[in-house]
Each structure stands twice: as structure tokens, then as C-alpha cells.
C-alpha positions as CSV (number, residue, x, y, z in Angstrom):
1,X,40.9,42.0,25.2
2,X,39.6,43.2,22.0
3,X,40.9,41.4,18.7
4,X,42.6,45.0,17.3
5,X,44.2,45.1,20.6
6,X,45.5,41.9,20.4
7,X,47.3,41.9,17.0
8,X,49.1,45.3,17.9
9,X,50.2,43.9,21.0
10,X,51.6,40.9,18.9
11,X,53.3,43.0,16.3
12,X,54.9,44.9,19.0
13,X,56.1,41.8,20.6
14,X,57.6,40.5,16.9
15,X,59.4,44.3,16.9
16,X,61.3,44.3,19.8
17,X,64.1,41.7,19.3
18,X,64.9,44.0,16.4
19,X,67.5,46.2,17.7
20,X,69.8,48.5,15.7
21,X,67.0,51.3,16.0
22,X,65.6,50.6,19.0
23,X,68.8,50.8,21.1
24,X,69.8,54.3,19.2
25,X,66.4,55.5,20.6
26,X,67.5,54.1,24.1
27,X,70.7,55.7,23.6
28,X,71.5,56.7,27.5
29,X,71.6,52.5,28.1
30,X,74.1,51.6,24.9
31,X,76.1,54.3,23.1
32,X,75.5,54.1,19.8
33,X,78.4,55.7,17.5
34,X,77.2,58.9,15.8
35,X,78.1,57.5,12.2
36,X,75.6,54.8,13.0
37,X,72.7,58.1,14.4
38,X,73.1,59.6,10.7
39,X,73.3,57.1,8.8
40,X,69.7,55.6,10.3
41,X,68.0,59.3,9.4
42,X,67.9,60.5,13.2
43,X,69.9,63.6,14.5
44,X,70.2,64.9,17.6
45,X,70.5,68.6,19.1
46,X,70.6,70.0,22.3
47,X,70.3,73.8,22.8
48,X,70.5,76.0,26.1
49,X,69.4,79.6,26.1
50,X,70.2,81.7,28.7
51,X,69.1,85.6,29.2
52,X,69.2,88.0,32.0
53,X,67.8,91.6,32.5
54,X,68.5,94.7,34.1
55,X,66.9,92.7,37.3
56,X,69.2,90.3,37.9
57,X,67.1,87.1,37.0
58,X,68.8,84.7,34.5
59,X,66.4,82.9,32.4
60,X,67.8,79.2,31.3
61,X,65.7,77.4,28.4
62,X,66.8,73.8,28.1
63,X,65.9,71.8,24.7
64,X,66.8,68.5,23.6
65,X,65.3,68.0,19.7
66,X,65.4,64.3,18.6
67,X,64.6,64.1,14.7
68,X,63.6,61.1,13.1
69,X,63.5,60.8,9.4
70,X,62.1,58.1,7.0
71,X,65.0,56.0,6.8
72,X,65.0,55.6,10.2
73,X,61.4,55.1,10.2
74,X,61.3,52.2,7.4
75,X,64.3,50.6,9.5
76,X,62.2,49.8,12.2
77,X,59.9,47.6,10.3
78,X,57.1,50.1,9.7
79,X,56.9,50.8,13.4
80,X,56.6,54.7,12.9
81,X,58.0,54.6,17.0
82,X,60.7,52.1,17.0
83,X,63.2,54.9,17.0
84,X,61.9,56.6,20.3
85,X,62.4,56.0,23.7
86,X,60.2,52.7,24.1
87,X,57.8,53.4,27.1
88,X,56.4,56.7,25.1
89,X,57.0,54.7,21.3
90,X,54.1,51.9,23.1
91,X,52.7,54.7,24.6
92,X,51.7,56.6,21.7
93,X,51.2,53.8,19.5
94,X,48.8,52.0,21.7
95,X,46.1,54.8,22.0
96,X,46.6,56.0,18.5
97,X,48.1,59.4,19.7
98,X,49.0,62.0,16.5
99,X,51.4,64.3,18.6
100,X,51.1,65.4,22.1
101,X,52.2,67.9,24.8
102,X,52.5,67.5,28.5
103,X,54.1,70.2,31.0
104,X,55.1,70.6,34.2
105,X,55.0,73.7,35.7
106,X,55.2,75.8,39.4
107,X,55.2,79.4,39.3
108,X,53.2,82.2,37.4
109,X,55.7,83.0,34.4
110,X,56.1,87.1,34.2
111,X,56.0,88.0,30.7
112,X,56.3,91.7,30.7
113,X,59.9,91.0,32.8
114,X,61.1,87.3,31.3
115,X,59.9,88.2,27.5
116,X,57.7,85.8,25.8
117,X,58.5,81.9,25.7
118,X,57.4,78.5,23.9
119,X,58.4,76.4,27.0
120,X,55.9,78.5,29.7
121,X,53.1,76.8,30.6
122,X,50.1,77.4,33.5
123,X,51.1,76.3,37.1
124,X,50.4,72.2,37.9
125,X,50.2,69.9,34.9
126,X,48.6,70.4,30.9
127,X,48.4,68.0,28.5
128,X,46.8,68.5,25.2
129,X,47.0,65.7,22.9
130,X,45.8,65.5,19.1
131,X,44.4,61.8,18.0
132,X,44.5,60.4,14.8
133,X,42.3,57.4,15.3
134,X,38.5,55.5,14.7
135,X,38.5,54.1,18.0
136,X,36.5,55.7,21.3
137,X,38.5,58.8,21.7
138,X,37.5,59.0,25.5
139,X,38.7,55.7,25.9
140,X,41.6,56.5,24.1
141,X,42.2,59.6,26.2
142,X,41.8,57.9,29.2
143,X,44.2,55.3,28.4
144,X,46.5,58.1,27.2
145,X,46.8,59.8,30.8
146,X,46.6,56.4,33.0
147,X,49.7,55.6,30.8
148,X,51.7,58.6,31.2
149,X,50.8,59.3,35.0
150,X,52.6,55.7,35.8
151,X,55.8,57.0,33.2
152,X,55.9,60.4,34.8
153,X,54.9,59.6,38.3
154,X,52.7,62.3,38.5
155,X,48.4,62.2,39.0
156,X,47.7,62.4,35.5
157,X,45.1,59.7,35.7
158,X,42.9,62.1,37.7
159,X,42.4,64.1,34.5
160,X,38.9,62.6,34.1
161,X,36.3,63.5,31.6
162,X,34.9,66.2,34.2
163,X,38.0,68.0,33.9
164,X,38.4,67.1,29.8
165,X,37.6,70.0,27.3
166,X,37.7,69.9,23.6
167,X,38.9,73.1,22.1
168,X,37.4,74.6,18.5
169,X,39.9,77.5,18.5
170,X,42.7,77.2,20.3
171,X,45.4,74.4,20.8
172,X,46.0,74.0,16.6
173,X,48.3,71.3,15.3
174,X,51.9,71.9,15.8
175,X,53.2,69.5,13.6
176,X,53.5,69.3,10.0
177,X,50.9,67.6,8.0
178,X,49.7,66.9,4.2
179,X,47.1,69.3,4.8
180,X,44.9,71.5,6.8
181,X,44.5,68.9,10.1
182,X,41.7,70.9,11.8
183,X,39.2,68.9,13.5
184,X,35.8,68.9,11.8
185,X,32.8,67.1,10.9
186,X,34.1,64.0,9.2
187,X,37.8,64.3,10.3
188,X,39.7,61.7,11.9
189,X,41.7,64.3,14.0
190,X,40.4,64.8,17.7
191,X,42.2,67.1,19.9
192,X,41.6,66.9,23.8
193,X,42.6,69.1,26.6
194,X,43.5,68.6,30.5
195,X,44.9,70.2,33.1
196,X,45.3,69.7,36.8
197,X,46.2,73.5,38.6
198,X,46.8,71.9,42.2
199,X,49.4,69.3,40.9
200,X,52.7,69.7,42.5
201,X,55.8,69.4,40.8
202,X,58.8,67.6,42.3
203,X,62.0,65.3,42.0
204,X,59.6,61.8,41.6
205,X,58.6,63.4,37.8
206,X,62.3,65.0,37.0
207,X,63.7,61.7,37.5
208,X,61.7,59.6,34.8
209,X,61.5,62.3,32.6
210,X,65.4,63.0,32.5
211,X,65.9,59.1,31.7
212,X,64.5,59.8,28.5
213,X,67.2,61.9,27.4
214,X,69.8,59.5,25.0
215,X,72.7,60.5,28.1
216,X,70.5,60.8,30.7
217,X,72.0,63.4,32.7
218,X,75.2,61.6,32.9
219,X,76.5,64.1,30.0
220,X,75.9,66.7,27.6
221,X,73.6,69.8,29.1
222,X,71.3,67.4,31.0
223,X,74.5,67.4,33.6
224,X,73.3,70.5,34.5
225,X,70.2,69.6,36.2
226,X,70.9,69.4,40.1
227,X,67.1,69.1,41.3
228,X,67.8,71.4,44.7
229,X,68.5,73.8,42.5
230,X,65.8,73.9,39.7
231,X,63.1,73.5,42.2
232,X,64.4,76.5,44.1
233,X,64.4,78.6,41.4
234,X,61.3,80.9,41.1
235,X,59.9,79.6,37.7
236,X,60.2,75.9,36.2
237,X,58.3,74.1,33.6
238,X,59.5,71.1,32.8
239,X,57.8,69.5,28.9
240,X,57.5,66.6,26.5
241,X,56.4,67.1,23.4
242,X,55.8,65.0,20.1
243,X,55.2,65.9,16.9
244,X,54.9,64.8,12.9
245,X,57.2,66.2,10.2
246,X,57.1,66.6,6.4
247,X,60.4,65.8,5.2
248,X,59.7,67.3,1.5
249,X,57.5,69.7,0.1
250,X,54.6,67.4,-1.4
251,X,55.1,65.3,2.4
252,X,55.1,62.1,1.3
253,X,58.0,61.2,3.2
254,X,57.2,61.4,6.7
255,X,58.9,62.0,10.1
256,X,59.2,62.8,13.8
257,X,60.5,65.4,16.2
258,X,60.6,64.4,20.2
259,X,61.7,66.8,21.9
260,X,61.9,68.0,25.7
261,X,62.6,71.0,27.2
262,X,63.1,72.7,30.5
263,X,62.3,76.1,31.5
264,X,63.7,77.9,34.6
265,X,64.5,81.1,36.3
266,X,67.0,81.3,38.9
267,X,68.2,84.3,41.1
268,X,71.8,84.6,41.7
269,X,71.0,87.7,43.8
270,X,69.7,85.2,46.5
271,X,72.5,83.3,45.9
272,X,75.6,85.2,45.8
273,X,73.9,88.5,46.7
274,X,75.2,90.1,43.5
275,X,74.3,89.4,39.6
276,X,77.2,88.0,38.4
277,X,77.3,83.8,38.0
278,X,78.3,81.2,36.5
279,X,77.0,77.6,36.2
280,X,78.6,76.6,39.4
281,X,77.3,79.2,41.2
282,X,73.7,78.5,39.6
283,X,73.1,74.7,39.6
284,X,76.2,73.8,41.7
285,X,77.7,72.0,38.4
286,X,79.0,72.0,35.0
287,X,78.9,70.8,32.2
288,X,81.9,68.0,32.5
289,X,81.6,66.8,28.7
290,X,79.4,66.3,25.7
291,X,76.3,63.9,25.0
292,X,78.4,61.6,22.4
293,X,74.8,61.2,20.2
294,X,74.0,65.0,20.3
295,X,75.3,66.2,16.6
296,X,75.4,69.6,18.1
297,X,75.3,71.6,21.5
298,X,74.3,75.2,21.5
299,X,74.3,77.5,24.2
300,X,73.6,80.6,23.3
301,X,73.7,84.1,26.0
302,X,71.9,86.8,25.7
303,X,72.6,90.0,28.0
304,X,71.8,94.0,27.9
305,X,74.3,95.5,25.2
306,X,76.2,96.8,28.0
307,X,80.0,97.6,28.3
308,X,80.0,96.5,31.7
309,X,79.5,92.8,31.1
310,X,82.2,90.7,30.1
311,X,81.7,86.8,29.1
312,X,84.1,83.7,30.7
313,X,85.1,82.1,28.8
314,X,85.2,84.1,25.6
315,X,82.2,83.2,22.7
316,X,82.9,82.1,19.4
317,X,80.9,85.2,18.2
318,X,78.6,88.3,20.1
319,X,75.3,89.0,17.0
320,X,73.2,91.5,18.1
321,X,69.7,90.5,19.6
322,X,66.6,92.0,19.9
323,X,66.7,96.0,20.8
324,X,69.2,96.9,23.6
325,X,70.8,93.5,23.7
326,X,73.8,91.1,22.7
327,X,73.7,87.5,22.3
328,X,77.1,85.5,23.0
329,X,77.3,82.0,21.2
330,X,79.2,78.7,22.2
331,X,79.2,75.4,20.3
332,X,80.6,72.7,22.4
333,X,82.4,69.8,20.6
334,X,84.1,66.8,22.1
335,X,87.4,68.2,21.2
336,X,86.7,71.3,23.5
337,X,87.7,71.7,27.2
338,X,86.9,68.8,29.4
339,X,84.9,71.1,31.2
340,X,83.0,74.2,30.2
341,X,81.9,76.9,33.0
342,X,80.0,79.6,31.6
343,X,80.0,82.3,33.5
344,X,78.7,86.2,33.2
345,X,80.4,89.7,35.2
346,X,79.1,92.5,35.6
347,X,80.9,95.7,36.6
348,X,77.4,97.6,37.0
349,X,76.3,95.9,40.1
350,X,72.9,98.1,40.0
351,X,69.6,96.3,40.3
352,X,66.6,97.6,38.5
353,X,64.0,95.9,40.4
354,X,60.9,97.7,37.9
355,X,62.7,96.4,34.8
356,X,60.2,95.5,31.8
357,X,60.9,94.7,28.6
358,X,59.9,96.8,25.9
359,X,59.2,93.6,23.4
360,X,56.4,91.7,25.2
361,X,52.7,94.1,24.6
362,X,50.2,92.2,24.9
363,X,49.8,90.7,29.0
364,X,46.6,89.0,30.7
365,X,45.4,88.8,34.3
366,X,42.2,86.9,35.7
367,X,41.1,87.3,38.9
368,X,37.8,86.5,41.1
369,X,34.7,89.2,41.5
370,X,31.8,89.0,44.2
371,X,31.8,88.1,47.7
372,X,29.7,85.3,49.8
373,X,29.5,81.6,49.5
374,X,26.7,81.4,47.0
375,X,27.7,83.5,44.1
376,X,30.7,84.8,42.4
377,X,32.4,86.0,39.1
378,X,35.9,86.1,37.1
379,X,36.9,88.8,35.4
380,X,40.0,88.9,32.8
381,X,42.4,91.7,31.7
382,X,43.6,91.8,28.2
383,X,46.4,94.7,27.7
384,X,47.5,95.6,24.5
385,X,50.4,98.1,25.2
386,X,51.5,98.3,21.6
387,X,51.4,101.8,20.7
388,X,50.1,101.6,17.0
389,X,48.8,98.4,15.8
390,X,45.6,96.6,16.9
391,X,46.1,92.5,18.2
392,X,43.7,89.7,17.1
393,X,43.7,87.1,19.9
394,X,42.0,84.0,21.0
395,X,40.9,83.5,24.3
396,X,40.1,79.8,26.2
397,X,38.8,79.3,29.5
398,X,37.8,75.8,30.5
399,X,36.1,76.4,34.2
400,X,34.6,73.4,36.1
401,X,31.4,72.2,36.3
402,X,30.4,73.0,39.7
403,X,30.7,77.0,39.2
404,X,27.4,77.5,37.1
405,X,28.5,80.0,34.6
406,X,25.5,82.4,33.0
407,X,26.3,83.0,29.7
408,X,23.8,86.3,29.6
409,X,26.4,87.9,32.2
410,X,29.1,87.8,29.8
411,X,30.0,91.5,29.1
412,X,33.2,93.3,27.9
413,X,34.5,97.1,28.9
414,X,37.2,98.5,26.9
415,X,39.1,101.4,27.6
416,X,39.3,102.2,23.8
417,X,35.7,103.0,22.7
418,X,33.0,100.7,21.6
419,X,33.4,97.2,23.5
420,X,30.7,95.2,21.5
421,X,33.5,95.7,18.4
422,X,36.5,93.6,19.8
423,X,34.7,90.2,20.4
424,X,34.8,88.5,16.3
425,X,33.6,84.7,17.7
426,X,32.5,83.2,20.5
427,X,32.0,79.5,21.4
428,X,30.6,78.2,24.6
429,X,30.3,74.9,25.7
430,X,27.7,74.6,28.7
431,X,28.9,72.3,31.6
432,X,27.5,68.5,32.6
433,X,27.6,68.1,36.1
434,X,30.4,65.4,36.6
435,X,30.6,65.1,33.0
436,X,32.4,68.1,31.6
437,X,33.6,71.8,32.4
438,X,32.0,74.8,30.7
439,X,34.7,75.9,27.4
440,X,34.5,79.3,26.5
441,X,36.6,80.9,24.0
442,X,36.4,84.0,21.6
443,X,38.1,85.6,18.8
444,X,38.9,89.2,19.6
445,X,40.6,92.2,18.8
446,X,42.0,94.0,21.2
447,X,43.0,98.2,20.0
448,X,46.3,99.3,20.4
449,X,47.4,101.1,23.6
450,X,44.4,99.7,25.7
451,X,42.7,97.5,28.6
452,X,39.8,95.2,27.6
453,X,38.4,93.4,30.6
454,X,35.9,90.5,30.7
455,X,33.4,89.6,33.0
456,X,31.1,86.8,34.0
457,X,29.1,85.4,36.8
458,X,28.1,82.3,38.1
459,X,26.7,80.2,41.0
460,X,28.5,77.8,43.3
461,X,27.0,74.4,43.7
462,X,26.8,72.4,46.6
463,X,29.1,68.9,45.7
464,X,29.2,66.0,47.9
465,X,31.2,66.0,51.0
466,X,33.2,63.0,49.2
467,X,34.2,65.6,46.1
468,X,36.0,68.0,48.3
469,X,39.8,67.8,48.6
470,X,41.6,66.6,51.8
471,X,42.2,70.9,52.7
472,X,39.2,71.9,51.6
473,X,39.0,74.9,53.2
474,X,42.0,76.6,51.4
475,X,39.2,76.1,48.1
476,X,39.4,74.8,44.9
477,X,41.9,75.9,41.7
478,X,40.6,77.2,38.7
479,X,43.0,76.5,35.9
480,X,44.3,79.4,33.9
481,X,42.8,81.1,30.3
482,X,44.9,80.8,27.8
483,X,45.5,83.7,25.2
484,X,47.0,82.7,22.1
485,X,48.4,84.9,19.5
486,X,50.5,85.5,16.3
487,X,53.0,89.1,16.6
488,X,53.0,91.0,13.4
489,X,55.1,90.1,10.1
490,X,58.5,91.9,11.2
491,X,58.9,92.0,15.1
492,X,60.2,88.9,17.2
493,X,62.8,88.9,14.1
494,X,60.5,86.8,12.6
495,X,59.2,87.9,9.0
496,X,56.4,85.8,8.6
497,X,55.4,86.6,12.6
498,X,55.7,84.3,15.3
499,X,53.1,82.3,17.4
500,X,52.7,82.8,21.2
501,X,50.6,81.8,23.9
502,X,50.4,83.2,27.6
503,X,49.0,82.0,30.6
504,X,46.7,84.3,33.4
505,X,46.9,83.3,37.2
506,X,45.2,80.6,38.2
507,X,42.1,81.6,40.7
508,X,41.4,80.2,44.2
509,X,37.6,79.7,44.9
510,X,35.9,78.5,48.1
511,X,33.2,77.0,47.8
512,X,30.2,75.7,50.7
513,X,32.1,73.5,52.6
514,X,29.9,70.9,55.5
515,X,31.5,70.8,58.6
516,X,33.5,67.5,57.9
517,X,33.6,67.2,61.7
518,X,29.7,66.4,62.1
519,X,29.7,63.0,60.8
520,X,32.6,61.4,63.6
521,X,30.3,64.1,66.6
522,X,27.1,62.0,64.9
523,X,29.2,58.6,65.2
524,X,30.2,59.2,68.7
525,X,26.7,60.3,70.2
526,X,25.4,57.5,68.3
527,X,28.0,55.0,69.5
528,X,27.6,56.1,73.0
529,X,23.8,56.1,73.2
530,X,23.9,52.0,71.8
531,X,26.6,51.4,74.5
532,X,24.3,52.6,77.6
533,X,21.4,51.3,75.7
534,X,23.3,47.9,75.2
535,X,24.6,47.6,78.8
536,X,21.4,48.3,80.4
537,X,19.2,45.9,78.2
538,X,22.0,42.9,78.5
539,X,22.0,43.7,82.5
540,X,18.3,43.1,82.5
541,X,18.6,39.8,80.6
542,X,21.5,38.2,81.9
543,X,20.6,38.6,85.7
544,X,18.9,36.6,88.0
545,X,16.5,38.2,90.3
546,X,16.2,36.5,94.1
547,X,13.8,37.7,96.8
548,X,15.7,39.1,99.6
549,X,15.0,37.5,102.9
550,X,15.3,39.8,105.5
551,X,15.4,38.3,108.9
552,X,14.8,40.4,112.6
């Protein structure tokens, strides 16, 4: 073990007899009184959004924001962690980790029906992580993803530097910082990407990642969470996320938020066969009481401004929401009703199965082009249905190494004049066999009320027979691209515009598979020629030979 290595491990061993902070951070094994939560600069809020369309589907976004401010912060003896949960606080101090974000996801989130959201992420697992460190970033990646895959139960550790890209434009700092954090020549800031399409989701990774909540899901909205029902829904995305915060304007005082959040959509059509529901109906439970650290619990409803819903039990207040629609609000307290039951009826019972939302312009699709084992193509569809106003976008797509991408193939047709005038930047990254996947990403500008669509070939290699998967033949996933961009000053009720990033499909390739069957017909024939060969030889050795006396 390395000297540095050695002295954090034996400051972090000094740290944890301290306790007043640490315990607040592990606040679902002590309750810790909320007097005691302010007064050490943390707060606590948990939020639950719920919306449902014209379809039927009810869209629930769970988030559970822990703040940590510099009091808190100096009351942990300069460990900038103390106050968080203590396997990620270790975690993230170990491997000098600046703020990071890891999802879980199964499904394809629908955009142009469910509206745009933060929590969506590409199917299987991503984790993109900023570091703020001199040391071996690779290392420190590594170490990163080994750690986490044994918190989260999950295969994290086979996120290996083959599957490893470093974006230039995408994935910018979400935190608050000093100044400009980009990564750069001379910058201490590294950012790396990862993410494993194939991963399955389950109740082994819900598990862990609910006991970091301070009440666990013993109380507060985390009650909620009945796994046979989330992972029956037909959208979840479960996500950690850490980031730094400037408590003043020069940021001299610093802080942290960790949050998690939960993303699902549910059907109570397939449930109850009609759209009404209620929290029993949907997860099978309610909401029995109140986290006792949470300063505040949200939920907030938003349904078509229709007079033919009606909200149990009634809100505190009904705001209007974005065009066409209401949003109810509820602030639970521990003074309210032992038990709160949301619940939504509609008199309408009509089901508009070709709903879209009118909000949500800009859409993506990838898919594969070509035919035959030896070569092949991706293509991507970039819609911009906004009427009037032209959308600057950034496209990333991190493809493995073993489809040989030709950069001289890249082409773009667009359905509003000149193509060669949307693409602004473009940066490739050429793949290393085994060593990294080919990055691509561009700056574009896609016109109003059109359909831009990439293309690009490439070659399939021929990998060793021990690099396939166990089912092979189904073929390999190819992780999603990622378009990320900011809506215009004014919509999203944002006025400075709002952030957003969407996810394509992922894409299924099959690529020259051996016939994994020749090696046990090649052991057998093998086998079987030695055992004839074997008997016969050791027969001829091992007798004895006698003249046969043959008498008249």
C-alpha cells in the first residue's frame, strides 16, 4: 500500500469515533431530532411528482435531496463526507471523486408521450463521474466502479477501460464551482464515462440503494416502494447522484447535495382496467407516516385541466401547469393523517392511446443499416418538430471497439435544405482494440419543423470465442447516443431555459459467432481416438504370448 493511501486510511480511522455528524448522515439506524439536522447546516427534502396523460399512464418521479452546508462540513473535522451515508462518504473520498452519477434503468423512456425528465436515463447501468485528483485517473476510475458494484450489487466492475469514454462535449459539470470546471489542458478535473446496456435491473440493487435513504423505507415516501410493483411497471430508473454547492456568491463557503431519485411509470389500466388509482391500487401501499429528518414532503399532481377529474383527498392548492394542465399540491407534516392515500377519478373513462404531448419537440431514434455478418451501419434520427425556432444540440455516441467505424462514411441528409450547414463541431475518438470504444460527438443545429438523419458504416471484427457472451447468438448491445440540449429562454417555464438530455434505443448487433460446439465434437473425437489407441497399445504390452500346442 502506497504511503498517500496509507495516511487517508489513518485519518479516516481517527474520524469515525466522532459521531454527532456521522450518525445524522446514517439517520435510518439512529433518529436524530430535526433541531439537531438544522442546527448542523444539513436539511432534508423529499419530493414525489406524479403526472398522467390522456393515455392512462401515471408517471411517479421520486427525489430525496440531502443538503449539506459548511457548518456541517467543519463539524466533521474537515472530512468534506462525514455527513453522508458512510460507504459512499469512503467511497468518494478514497478515489478522489468531485461528483458523480450512477442510474439504473429498464425500459426505453417515451418522450414525445411522458414529457421530458432529469431522472431518465439509457436502459442497463451509466455512470459518469467527474474527478478532482493528481493521482492515475484510470486507476482511480477503476477503483471507483469495483467500489460501487460491491455497494450496489450490481456488475459495475465490468465497466473496463474498453468500455470507458471520455467526453469533450457532453456530460458538463452539474455542480456548482468557483469557476468554469471544464476539463482542459492543465486542469485537474477529469470526467469519465461508462455504461453497460445488457445490465439487468432487479431487487438485489433496490435493496442497498434504498438503505441509504435516512428512513430507509420504513417511513416517509420511500414506504412507497413495493419492488413487485416498480419492477412491473413499464419504465424505471432508479439514480444516485453527488454534487458540490456554492453556498454564497463569491463560493468560498462550500457544500453538498446527495440526492437519489426514482423514476417509474406504471399502468393502472392493467391493473384495475380503468384510469382511475390511488397509491394502494398502484404500489399496494401508502404512505403510513412521515420521514422524522425530512424538513419537508412534497407531492405534487399534475393531471389534464379537465372537469372530469376530481382529487382524494382534497389539495392544499390546484396552480396551473404547463398548457392544458393542473397541478394539485400536498405538503405532508407529522401532524397530518396517520395515513395519506392519494388517489385520482376520472369520470371520462376514454383512453387516447395516440396521446402526445405538445411540449416535448425535439425526439431521437437510432437504429442498425446493412445486412450480412461482415459489414454494417447505424443511422440516427434527429426531429425537431418545433414549428418556428431552430435547436442547437450535442450529440455523443460511444460505440465499441470491435465495430470498426469509418469516419469517411459519416454523412448527414436533412429534410430542411443544405445538410453540410447543421453539423458546427465534430470530435471523433478512433477505437483501440481492447483498449477503448470509438467517441463521436458533434455540435449541430437542427431547423425547425424537420428530420436530420445520420449515417455511418463500419466493419465487424472477429473477437475471440472467450469475448462472446454466454447467449451469444442473441448479439451484442450497443449503448444508446445521447442528445443533450438547452430549450429556449421562456418555454419549460423556465426563463433562463432549461437543460435536457434524451436517450435513443439501444441497438442489437450480431456479430461472426464460431460454432462454440466444435471445440467439445474436437475433444470427443480426440478423446475417443487416445482411448482405442491406448487400449490397443497397453494390450500389446501387457500380454504374454504362448505357442499353442495343438495335439491330433
Amino acid at each position: 500500500m502506497s504511503r498517500p493511501q496509507r495516511a487517508v486510511r489513518s485519518q479516516r480511522s481517527r474520524r469515525r469515533p466522532i459521531t454527532a455528524g456521522l450518525l445524522l448522515a446514517l439517520g435510518a439506524l439512529s433518529c436524530v431530532s430535526a433541531n439537531a439536522q438544522a442546527n448542523s447546516g444539513e436539511s432534508y427534502k423529499e419530493t414525489l411528482r406524479v403526472s398522467q396523460g390522456y393515455d392512462g399512464k401515471v408517471v411517479a418521479e421520486f427525489a430525496f435531496n440531502r443538503k449539506i452546508g459548511p457548518l456541517a462540513l467543519a463539524k466533521a473535522e474537515d472530512n468534506q463526507y462525514g455527513l453522508l451515508p458512510r460507504s459512499i462518504g469512503e467511497v468518494v473520498q478514497t478515489y478522489g471523486v468531485q461528483e458523480f452519477h450512477l442510474t439504473f434503468s429498464q425500459g426505453n423512456w417515451n418522450s414525445a408521450k411522458w414529457g421530458y425528465s432529469s431522472l431518465a436515463s439509457a436502459t442497463g447501468v451509466e455512470l459518469w463521474t467527474w474527478f478532482n485528483t493528481t493521482a492515475n485517473i484510470d486507476t482511480q476510475w477503476k477503483g471507483l466502479t469495483h467500489a460501487l458494484a460491491g455497494l450496489f450489487c450490481a456488475s459495475l466492475n465490468q465497466i473496463d477501460q474498453a468500455s470507458t469514454a471520455q467526453p469533450l462535449l457532453s456530460f458538463q459539470p452539474e455542480g456548482e464551482y468557483p469557476s468554469n470546471p471544464k476539463a482542459g489542458e492543465g486542469s485537474d478535473l477529469h470526467v469519465r464515462y461508462g455504461h453497460l446496456p445488457h445490465e439487468a435491473v432487479c431487487t438485489e440493487n433496490l435493496t442497498p440503494w434504498g438503505k441509504l435513504l435516512p428512513c430507509q423505507t420504513k417511513a416517509g415516501l420511500a414506504s412507497l416502494f413495493n419492488a413487485y410493483r416498480l419492477f412491473d411497471g413499464s419504465y424505471h430508473s432508479m439514480g444516485t447522484h453527488l454534487r458540490p454547492l456554492c453556498m454564497n456568491e463569491a463560493c468560498t463557503e462550500r457544500g453538498l447535495e446527495f440526492s437519489q431519485t426514482l423514476l417509474v411509470v406504471l399502468d393502472p389500466i392493467r391493473f384495475e382496467n380503468r384510469k382511475d388509482w390511488t397509491f394502494s391500487s398502484l404500489f399496494e401501499r401508502t404512505v403510513p407516516s412521515t420521514c422524522a429528518l425530512a424538513d419537508e414532503t412534497d407531492v405534487q399532481v399534475t393531471v389534464p385541466s379537465h372537469p372530469a377529474v376530481t382529487f382524494t383527498p382534497e389539495p392544499k392548492r390546484i396552480v396551473n401547469g404547463y398548457t392544458g394542465y393542473i397541478t394539485a399540491h400536498y405538503l405532508l407534516d407529522q401532524r397530518s393523517s396517520p395515513t395519506f392515500d392519494l388517489g385520482i377519478h376520472w369520470s371520462d373513462t376514454a383512453v387516447s392511446f395516440g396521446f402526445n404531448r405538445n411540449d416535448t419537440y425535439i425526439r431521437a431514434h437510432r437504429y442498425g443499416t446493412g445486412y450480412g455478418g461482415e459489414r454494417g451501419g447505424l443511422a440516427v434520427d434527429l426531429i425537431n418538430d418545433h414549428p418556428d425556432n431552430d435547436q442547437d444540440i450535442t450529440l455523443f455516441d460511444a460505440v465499441p471497439w470491435y465495430l470498426k467505424l469509418y469516419l469517411h462514411t459519416l454523412r448527414t441528409e436533412t429534410t430542411a435544405g443544405n445538410g453540410a450547414d447543421i453539423v458546427k463541431d465534430l470530435f471523433f475518438q478512433p477505437a483501440i482494440d481492447r483498449g477503448r470504444p470509438a467517441v463521436l460527438e458533434m455540435a449541430m443545429t437542427l431547423p425547425a419543423n424537420s428530420t436530420t438523419t445520420l449515417y455511418i458504416d463500419f466493419d465487424k471484427a472477429f473477437i475471440k470465442y472467450t469475448e462472446h457472451p454466454p447467449d451469444a447468438n442473441r448479439g451484442f448491445d450497443i449503448g444508446a447516443a445521447i442528445i443533450t440540449f438547452t430549450t429556449p429562454s421562456g418555454e419549460d417555464g423556465d426563463v433562463q431555459g432549461k437543460t435536457h438530455r434524451i436517450y435513443t434505443e439501444s441497438v442489437l448487433v450480431s456479430l461472426p459467432t464460431p460454432d462454440f460446439s466444435m471445440p467439445y465434437n474436437v475433444i470427443t473425437l480426440t478423446c475417443t481416438v487416445m482411448a482405442l489407441w491406448f487400449g490397443s497399445m497397453f494390450n500389446l504390452l501387457t500380454r504374454r504370448y504362448e505357442p499353442l500346442v495343438i495335439k491330433d
